[in-house]
PASEBA-1860 file (N, C-alpha, C; in nm, 3 decimals):
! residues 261
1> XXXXXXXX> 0.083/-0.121/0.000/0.000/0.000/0.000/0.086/0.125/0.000 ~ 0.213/0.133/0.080/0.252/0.259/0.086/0.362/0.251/-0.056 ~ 0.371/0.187/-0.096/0.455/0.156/-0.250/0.386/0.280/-0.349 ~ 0.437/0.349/-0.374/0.414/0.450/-0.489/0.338/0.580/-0.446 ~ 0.299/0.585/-0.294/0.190/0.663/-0.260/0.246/0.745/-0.191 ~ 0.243/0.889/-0.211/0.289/1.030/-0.210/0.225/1.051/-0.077 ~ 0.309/1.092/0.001/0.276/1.125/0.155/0.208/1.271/0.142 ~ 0.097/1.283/0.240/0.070/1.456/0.269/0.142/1.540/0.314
9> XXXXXXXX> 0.092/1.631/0.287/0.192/1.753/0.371/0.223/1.721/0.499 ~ 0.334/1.767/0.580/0.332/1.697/0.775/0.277/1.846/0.823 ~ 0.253/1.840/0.911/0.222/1.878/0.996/0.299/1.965/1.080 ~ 0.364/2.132/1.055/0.454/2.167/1.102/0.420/2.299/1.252 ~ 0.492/2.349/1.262/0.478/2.439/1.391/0.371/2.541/1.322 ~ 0.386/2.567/1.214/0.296/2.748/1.204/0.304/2.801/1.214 ~ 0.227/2.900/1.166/0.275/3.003/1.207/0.157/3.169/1.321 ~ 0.042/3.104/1.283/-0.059/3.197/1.363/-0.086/3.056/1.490
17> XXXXXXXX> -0.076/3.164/1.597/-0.150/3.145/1.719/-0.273/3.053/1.726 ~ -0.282/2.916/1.771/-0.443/2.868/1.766/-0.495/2.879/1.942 ~ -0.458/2.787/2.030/-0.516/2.737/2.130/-0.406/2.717/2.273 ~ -0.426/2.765/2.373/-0.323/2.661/2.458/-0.433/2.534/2.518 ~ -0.340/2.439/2.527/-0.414/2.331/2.583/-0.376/2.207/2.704 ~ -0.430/2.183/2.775/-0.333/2.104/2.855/-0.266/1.964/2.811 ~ -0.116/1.932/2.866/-0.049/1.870/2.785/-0.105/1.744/2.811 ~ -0.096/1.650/2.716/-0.138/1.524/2.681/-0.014/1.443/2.662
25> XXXXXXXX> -0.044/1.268/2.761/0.062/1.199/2.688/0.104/1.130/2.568 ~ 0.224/1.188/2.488/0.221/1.138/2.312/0.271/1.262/2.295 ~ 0.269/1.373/2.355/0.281/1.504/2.333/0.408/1.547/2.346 ~ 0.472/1.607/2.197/0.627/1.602/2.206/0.625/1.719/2.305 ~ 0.736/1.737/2.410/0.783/1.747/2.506/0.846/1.942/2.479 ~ 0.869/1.939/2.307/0.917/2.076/2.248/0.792/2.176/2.220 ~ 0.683/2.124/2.232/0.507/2.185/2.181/0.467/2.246/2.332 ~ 0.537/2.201/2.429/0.515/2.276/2.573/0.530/2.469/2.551
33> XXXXXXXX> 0.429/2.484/2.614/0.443/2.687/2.628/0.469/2.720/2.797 ~ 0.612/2.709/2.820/0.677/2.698/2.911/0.656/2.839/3.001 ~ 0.615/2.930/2.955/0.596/3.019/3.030/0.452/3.045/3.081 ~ 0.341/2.988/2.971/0.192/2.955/3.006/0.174/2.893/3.123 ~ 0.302/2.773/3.087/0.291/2.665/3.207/0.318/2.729/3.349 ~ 0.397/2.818/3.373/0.457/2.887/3.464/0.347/2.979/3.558 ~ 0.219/3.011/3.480/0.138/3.044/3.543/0.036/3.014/3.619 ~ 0.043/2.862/3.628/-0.024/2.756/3.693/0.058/2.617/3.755
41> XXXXXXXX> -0.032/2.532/3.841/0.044/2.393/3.823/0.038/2.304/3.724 ~ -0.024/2.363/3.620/-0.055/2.235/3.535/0.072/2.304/3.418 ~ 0.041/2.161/3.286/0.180/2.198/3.182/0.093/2.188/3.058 ~ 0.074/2.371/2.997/-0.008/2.339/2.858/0.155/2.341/2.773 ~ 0.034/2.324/2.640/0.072/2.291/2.486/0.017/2.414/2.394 ~ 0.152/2.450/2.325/0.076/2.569/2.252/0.035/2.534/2.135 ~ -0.083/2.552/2.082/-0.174/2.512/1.948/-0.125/2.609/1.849 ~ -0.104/2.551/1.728/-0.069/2.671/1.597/-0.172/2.652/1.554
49> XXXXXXXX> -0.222/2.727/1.436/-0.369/2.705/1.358/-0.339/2.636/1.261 ~ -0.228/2.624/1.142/-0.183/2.523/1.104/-0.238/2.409/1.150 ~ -0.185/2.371/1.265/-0.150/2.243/1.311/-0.343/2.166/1.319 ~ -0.383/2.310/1.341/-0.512/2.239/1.447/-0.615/2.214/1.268 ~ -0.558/2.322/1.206/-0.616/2.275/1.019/-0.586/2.135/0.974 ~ -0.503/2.066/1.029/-0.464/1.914/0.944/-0.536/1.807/1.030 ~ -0.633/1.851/1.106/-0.721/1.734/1.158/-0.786/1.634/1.065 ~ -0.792/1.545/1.078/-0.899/1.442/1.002/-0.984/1.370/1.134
57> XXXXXXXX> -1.117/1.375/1.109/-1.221/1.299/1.154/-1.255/1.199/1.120 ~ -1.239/1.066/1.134/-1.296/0.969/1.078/-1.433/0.881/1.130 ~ -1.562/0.928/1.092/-1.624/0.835/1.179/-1.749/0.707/1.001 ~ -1.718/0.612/1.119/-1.779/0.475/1.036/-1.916/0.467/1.131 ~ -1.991/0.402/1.045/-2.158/0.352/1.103/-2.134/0.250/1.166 ~ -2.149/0.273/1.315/-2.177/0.146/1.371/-2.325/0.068/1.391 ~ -2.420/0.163/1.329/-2.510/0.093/1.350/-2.595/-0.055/1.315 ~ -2.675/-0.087/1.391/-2.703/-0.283/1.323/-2.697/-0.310/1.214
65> XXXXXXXX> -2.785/-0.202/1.124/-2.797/-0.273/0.965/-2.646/-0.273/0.901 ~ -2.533/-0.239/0.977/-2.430/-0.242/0.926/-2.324/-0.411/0.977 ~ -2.416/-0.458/1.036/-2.410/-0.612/1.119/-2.407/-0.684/1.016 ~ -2.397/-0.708/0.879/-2.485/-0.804/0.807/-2.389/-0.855/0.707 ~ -2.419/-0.939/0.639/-2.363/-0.987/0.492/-2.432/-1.102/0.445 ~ -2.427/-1.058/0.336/-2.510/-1.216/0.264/-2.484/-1.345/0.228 ~ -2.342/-1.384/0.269/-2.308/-1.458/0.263/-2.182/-1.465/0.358 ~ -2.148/-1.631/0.446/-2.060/-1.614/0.529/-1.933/-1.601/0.484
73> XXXXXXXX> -1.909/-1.575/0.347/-1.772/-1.613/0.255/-1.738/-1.440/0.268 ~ -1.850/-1.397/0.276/-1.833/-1.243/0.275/-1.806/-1.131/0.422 ~ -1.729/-1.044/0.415/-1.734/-0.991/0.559/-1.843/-0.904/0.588 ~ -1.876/-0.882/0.701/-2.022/-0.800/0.778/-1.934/-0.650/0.690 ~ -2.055/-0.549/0.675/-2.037/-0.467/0.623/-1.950/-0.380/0.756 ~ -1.964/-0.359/0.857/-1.902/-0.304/0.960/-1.772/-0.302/0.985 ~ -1.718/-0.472/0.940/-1.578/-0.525/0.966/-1.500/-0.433/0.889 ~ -1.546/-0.439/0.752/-1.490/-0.391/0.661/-1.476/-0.211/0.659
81> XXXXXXXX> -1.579/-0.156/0.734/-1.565/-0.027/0.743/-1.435/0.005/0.844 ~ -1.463/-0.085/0.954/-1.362/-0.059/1.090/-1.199/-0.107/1.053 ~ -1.215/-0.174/0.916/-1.069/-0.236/0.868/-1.027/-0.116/0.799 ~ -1.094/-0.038/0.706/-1.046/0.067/0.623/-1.053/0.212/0.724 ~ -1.117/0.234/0.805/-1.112/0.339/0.898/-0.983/0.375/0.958 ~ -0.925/0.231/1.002/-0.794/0.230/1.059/-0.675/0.237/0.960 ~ -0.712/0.145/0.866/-0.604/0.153/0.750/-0.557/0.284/0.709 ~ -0.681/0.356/0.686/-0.642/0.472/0.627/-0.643/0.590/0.761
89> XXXXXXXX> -0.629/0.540/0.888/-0.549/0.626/1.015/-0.414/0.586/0.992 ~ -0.383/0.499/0.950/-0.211/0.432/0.992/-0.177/0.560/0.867 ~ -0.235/0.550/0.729/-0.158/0.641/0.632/-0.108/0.779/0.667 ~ -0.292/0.805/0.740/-0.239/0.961/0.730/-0.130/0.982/0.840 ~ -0.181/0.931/0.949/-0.043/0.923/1.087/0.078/0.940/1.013 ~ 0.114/0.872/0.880/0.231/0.848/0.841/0.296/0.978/0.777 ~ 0.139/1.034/0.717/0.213/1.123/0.673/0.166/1.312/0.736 ~ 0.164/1.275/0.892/0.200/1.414/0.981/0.090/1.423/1.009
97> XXXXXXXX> -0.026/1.386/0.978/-0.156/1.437/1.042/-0.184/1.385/1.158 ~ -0.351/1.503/1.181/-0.398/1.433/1.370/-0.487/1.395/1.294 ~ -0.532/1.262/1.365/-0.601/1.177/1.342/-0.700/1.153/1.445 ~ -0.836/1.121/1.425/-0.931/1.063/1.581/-1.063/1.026/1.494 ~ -1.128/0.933/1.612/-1.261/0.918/1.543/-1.362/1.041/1.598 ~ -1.452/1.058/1.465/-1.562/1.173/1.510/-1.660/1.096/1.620 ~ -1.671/1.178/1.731/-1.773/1.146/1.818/-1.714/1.051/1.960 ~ -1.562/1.016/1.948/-1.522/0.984/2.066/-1.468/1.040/2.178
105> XXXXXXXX> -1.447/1.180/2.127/-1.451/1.265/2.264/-1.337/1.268/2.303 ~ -1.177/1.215/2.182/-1.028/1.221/2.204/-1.019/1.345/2.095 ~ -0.938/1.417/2.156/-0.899/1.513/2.031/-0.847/1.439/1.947 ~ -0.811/1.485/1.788/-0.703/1.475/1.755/-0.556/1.419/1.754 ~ -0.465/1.367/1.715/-0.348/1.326/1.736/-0.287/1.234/1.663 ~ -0.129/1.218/1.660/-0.075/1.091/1.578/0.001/1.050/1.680 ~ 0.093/0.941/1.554/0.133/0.871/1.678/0.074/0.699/1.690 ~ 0.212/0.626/1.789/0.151/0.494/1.825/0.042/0.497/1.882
113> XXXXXXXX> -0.003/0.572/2.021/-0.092/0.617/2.092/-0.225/0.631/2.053 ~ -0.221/0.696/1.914/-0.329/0.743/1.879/-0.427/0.568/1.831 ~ -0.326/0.578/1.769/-0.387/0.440/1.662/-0.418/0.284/1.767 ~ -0.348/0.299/1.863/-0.386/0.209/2.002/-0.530/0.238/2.051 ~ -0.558/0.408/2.080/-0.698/0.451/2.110/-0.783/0.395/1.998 ~ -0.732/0.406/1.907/-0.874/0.417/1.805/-0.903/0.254/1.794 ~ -0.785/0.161/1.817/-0.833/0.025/1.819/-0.903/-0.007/1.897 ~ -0.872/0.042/2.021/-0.963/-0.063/2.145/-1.079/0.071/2.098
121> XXXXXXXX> -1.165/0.166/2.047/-1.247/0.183/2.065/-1.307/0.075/1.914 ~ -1.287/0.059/1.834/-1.286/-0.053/1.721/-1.312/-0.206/1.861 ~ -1.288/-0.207/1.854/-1.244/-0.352/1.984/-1.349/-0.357/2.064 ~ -1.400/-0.237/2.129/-1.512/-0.278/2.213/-1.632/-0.321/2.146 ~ -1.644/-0.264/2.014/-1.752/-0.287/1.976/-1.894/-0.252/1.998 ~ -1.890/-0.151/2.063/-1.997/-0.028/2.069/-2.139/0.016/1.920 ~ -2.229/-0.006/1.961/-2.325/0.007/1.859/-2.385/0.149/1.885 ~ -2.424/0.234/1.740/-2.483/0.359/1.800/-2.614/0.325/1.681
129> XXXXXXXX> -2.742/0.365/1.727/-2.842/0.320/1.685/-2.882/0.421/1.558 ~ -2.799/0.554/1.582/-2.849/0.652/1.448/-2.726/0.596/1.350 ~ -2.825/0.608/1.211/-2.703/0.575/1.097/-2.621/0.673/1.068 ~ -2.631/0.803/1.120/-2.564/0.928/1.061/-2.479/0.931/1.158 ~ -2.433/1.074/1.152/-2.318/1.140/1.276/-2.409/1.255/1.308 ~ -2.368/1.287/1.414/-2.418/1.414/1.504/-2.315/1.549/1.396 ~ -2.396/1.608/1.390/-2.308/1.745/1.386/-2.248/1.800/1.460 ~ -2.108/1.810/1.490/-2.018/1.859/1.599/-1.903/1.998/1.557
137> XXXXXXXX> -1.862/2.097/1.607/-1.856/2.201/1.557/-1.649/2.138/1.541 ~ -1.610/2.167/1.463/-1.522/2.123/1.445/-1.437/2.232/1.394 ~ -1.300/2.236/1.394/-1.159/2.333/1.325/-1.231/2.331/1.208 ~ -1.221/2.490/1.169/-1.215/2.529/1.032/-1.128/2.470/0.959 ~ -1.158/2.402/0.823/-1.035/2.385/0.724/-1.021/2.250/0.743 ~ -1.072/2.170/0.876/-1.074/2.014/0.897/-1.122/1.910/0.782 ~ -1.107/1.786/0.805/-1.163/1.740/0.707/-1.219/1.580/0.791 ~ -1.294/1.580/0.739/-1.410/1.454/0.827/-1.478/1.345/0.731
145> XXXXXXXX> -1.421/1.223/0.742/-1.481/1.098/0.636/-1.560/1.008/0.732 ~ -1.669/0.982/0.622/-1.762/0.903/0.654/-1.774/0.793/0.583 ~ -1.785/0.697/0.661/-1.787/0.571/0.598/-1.910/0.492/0.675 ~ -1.976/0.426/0.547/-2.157/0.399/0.597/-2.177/0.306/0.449 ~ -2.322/0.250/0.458/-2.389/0.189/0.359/-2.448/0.293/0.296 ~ -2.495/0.432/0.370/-2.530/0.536/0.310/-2.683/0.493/0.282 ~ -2.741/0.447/0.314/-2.937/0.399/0.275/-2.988/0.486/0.352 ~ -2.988/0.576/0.456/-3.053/0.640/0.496/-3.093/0.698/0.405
153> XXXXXXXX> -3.216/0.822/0.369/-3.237/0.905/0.334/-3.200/1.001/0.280 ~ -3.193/1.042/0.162/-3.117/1.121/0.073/-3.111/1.284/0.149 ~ -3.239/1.334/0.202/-3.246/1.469/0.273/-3.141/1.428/0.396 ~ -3.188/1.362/0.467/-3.111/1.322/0.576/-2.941/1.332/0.564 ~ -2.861/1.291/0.476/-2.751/1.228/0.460/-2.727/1.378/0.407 ~ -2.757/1.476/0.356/-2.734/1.623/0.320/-2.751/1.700/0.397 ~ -2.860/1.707/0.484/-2.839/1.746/0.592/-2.710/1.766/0.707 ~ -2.671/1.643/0.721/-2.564/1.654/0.791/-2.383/1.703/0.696
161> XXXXXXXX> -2.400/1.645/0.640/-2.287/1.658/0.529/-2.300/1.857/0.503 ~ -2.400/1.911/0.494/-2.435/2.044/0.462/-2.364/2.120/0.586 ~ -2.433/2.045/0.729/-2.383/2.101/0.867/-2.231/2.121/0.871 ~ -2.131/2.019/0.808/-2.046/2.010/0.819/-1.956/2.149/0.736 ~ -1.980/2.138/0.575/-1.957/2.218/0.484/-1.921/2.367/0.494 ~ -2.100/2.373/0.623/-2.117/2.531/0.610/-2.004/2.577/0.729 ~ -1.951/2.489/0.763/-1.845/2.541/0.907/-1.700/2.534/0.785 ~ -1.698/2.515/0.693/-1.584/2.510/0.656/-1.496/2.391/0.667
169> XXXXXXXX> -1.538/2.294/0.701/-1.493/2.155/0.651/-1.500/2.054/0.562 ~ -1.400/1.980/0.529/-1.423/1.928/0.399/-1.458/1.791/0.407 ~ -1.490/1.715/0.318/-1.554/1.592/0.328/-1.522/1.468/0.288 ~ -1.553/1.347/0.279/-1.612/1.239/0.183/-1.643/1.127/0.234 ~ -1.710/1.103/0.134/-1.818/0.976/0.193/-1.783/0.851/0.095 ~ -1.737/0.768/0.187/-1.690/0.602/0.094/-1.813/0.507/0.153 ~ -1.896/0.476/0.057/-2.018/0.362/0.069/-1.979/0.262/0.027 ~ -1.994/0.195/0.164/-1.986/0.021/0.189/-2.111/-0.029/0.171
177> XXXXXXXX> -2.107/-0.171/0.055/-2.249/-0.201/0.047/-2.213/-0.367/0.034 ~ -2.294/-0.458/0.098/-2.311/-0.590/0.013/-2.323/-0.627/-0.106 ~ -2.299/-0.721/-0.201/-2.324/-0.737/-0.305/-2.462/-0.779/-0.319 ~ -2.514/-0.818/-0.207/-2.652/-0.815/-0.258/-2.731/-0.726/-0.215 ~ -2.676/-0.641/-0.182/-2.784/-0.518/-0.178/-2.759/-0.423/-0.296 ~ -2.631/-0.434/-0.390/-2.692/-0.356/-0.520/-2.734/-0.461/-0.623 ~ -2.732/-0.594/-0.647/-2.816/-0.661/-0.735/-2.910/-0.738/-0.712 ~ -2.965/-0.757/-0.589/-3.069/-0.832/-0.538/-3.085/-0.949/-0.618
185> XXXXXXXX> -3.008/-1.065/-0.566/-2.973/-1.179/-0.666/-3.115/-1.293/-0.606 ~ -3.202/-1.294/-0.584/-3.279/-1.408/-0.516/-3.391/-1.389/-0.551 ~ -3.415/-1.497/-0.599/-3.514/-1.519/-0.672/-3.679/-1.651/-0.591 ~ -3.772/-1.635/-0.648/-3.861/-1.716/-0.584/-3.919/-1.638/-0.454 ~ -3.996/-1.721/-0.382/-4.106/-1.643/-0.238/-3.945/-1.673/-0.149 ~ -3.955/-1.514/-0.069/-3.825/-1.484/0.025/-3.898/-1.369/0.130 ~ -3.856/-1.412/0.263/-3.884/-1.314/0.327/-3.757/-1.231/0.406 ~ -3.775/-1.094/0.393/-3.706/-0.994/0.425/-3.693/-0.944/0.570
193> XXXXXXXX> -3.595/-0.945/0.633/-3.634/-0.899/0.784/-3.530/-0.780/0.792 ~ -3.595/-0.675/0.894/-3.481/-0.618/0.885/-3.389/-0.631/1.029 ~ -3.300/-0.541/1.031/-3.189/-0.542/1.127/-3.245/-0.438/1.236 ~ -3.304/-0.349/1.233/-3.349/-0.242/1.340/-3.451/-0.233/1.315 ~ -3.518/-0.332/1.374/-3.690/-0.325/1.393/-3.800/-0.300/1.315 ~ -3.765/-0.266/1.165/-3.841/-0.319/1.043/-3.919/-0.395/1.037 ~ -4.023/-0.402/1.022/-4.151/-0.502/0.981/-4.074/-0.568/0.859 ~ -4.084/-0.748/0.885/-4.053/-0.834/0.785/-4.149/-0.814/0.645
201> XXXXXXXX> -4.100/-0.835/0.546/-4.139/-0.832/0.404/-4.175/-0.942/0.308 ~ -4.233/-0.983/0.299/-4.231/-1.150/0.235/-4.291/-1.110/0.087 ~ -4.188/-1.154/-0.013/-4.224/-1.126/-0.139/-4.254/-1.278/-0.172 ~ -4.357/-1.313/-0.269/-4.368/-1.446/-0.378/-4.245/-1.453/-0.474 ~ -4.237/-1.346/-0.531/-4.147/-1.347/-0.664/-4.063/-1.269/-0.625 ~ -3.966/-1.249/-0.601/-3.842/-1.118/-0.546/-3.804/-1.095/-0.752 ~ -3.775/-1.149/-0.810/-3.708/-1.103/-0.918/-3.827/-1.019/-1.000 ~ -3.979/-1.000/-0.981/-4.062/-0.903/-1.007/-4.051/-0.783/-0.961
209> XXXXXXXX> -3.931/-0.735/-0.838/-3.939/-0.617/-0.781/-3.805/-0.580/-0.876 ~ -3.717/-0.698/-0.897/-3.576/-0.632/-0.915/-3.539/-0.513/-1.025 ~ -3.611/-0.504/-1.113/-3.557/-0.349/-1.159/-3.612/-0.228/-1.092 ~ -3.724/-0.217/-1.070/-3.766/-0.152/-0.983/-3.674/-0.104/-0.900 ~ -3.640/-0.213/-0.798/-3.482/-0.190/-0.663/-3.370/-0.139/-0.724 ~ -3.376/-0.189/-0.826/-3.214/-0.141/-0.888/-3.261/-0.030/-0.905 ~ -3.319/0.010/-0.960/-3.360/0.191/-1.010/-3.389/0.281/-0.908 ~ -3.449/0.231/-0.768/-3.437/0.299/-0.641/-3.266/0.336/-0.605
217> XXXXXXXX> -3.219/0.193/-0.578/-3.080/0.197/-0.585/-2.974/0.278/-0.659 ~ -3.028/0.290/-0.749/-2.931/0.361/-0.860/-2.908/0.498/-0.831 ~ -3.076/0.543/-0.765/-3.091/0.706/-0.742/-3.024/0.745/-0.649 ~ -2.997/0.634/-0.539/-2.970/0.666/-0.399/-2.848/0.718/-0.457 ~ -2.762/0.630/-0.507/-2.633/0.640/-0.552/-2.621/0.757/-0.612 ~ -2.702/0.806/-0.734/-2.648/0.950/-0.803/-2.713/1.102/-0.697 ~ -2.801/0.985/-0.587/-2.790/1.163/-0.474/-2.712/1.219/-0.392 ~ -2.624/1.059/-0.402/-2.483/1.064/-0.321/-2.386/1.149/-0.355
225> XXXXXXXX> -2.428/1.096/-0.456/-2.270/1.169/-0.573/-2.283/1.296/-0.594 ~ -2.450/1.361/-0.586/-2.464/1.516/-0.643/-2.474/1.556/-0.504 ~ -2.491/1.504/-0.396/-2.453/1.589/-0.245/-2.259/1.571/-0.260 ~ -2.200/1.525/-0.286/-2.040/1.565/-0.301/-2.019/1.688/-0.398 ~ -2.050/1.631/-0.504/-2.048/1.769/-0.634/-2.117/1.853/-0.578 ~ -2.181/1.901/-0.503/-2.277/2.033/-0.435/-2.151/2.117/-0.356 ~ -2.126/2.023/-0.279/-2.046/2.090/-0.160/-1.905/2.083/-0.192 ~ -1.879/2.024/-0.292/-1.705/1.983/-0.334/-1.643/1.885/-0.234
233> XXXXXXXX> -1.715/1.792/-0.199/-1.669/1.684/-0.106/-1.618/1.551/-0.234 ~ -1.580/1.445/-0.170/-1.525/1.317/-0.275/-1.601/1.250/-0.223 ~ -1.659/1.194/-0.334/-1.709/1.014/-0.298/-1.687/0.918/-0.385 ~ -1.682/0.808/-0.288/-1.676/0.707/-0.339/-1.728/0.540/-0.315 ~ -1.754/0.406/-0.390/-1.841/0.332/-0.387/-1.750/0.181/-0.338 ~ -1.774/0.123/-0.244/-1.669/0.016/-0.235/-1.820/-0.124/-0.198 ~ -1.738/-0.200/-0.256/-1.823/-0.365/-0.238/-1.770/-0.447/-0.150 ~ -1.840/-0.490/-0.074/-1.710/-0.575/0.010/-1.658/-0.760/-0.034
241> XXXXXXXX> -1.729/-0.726/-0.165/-1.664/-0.872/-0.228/-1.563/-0.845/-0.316 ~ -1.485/-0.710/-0.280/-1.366/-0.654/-0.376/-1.283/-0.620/-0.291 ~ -1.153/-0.584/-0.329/-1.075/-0.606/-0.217/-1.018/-0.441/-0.160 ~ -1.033/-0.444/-0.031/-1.000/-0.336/0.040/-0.935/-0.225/-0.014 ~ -0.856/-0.311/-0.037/-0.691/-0.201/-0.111/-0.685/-0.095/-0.172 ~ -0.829/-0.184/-0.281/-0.834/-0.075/-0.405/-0.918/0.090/-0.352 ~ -1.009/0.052/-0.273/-1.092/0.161/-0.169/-1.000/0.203/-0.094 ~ -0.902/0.200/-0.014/-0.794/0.252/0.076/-0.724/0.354/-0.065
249> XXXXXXXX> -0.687/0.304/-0.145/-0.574/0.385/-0.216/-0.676/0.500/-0.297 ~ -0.791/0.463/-0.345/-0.881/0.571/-0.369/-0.908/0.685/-0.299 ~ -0.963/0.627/-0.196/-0.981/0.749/-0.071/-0.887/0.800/-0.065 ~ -0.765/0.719/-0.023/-0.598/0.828/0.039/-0.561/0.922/-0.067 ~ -0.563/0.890/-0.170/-0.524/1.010/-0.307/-0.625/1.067/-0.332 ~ -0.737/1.076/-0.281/-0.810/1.162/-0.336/-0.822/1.266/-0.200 ~ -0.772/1.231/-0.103/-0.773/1.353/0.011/-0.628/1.404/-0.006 ~ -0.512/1.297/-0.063/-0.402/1.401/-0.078/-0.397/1.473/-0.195
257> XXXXX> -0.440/1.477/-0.292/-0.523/1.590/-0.432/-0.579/1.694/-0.380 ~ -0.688/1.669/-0.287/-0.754/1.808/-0.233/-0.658/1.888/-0.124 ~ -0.581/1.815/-0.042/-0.480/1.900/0.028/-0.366/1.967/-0.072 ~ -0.362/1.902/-0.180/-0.261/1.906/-0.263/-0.332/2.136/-0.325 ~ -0.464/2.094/-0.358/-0.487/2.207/-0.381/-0.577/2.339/-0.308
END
């Protein structure tokens, strides 16, 4: 993965004034504001605005319908989000950024440390019942990826993505989907259940709905794509019967292109 792939900008001192903050462990020891510190018992950290601009947010759907796969040959759509979430923390770490998940309540940061936090919160395995993210007021100039099946609601999923935008942060959204949820391969009387409390569905013929679904499907997909082109965010479409890699190296160059300009 890191074979041919152009590191981001790092992450340097700055040059305008952001924040003092109290020091954290991981925290190089030279980022201390030794005379701040001097005015208390405690030991801050002086924030540049630079620094506090190269944040990345990463938050993935933990919610149930993201529990699933259609086959056991295949991974749960979740695994696969929480495999590329991290993957693409190890990159940017690599190349100078702060890194954290949106909504865990750790700032920012790189580092072994960081990527230890973000596992065991991966590790516990924590379910949050909304498919979206909360809107949280975040550094100007930040940039925050979402990774989801994306089926919620087309208003819905702009909504928040909009919240984000209008603060001046940048975006993208990588949709994880089963393979059988974009070709609905099953045919004959099947009944449908869902994962969060959905009333079951029992079709006679499932292959009488299937263009129909596909053409629902299809829309979801091009409202996806015209909420990125709206706001100048990236998206992009990953299967999880394809292999990771190719979605990791997509995403990573397409956020180092937009830092690039």
């Amino acid at each position: 993965m890191a074979q041919g792939v152009h590191g981001r900008r790092r992450v340097g001192q700055g040059e305008t004034f952001w924040q003092f903050r109290r020091y954290e462990s991981g925290d190089s020891p030279q980022s201390i504001d030794w005379r701040q510190s001097a005015k208390s018992d405690r030991v801050f950290v002086r924030e540049m605005e630079w620094e506090a601009a190269q944040s990345v947010w990463i938050w993935r759907d933990t919610s149930a319908s993201m529990a699933w796969s259609s086959s056991p040959e295949l991974p749960e759509k979740r695994r696969r989000a929480d495999i590329l979430a991290l993957a693409l923390a190890v990159l940017l770490i690599r190349g100078g950024e702060f890194v954290t998940f949106l909504g865990s309540g750790i700032r920012p940061s790189n580092g072994k440390t960081t990527l230890e936090r973000m596992a065991k919160i991966i590790d516990r395995g924590e379910q949050d019942s909304a498919g979206l993210p909360t809107v949280l007021p975040l550094p100007r100039f930040a940039q925050v990826v979402m990774i989801s099946d994306f089926l919620s609601p087309i208003e819905e999923i702009e909504e928040v993505a909009r919240g984000y935008a209008s603060r001046g942060v940048k975006g993208h959204l990588l949709q994880i989907l089963d393979p059988a949820e974009e070709l609905l391969p099953y045919d004959g009387r099947t009944r449908f259940e869902g994962l969060e409390g959905e009333q079951s569905w029992l079709l006679s013929r499932v292959e009488s709905v299937r263009a129909p679904y596909q053409q629902r499907f299809k829309a979801q997909r091009e409202g996806l794509q015209s909420i990125a082109q709206r706001l100048s965010w990236g998206y992009s479409a990953h299967r999880s019967d394809h292999s990771p890699n190719t979605a990791l190296l997509a995403l990573y160059l397409a956020m180092t292109q937009d830092r690039g300009r």
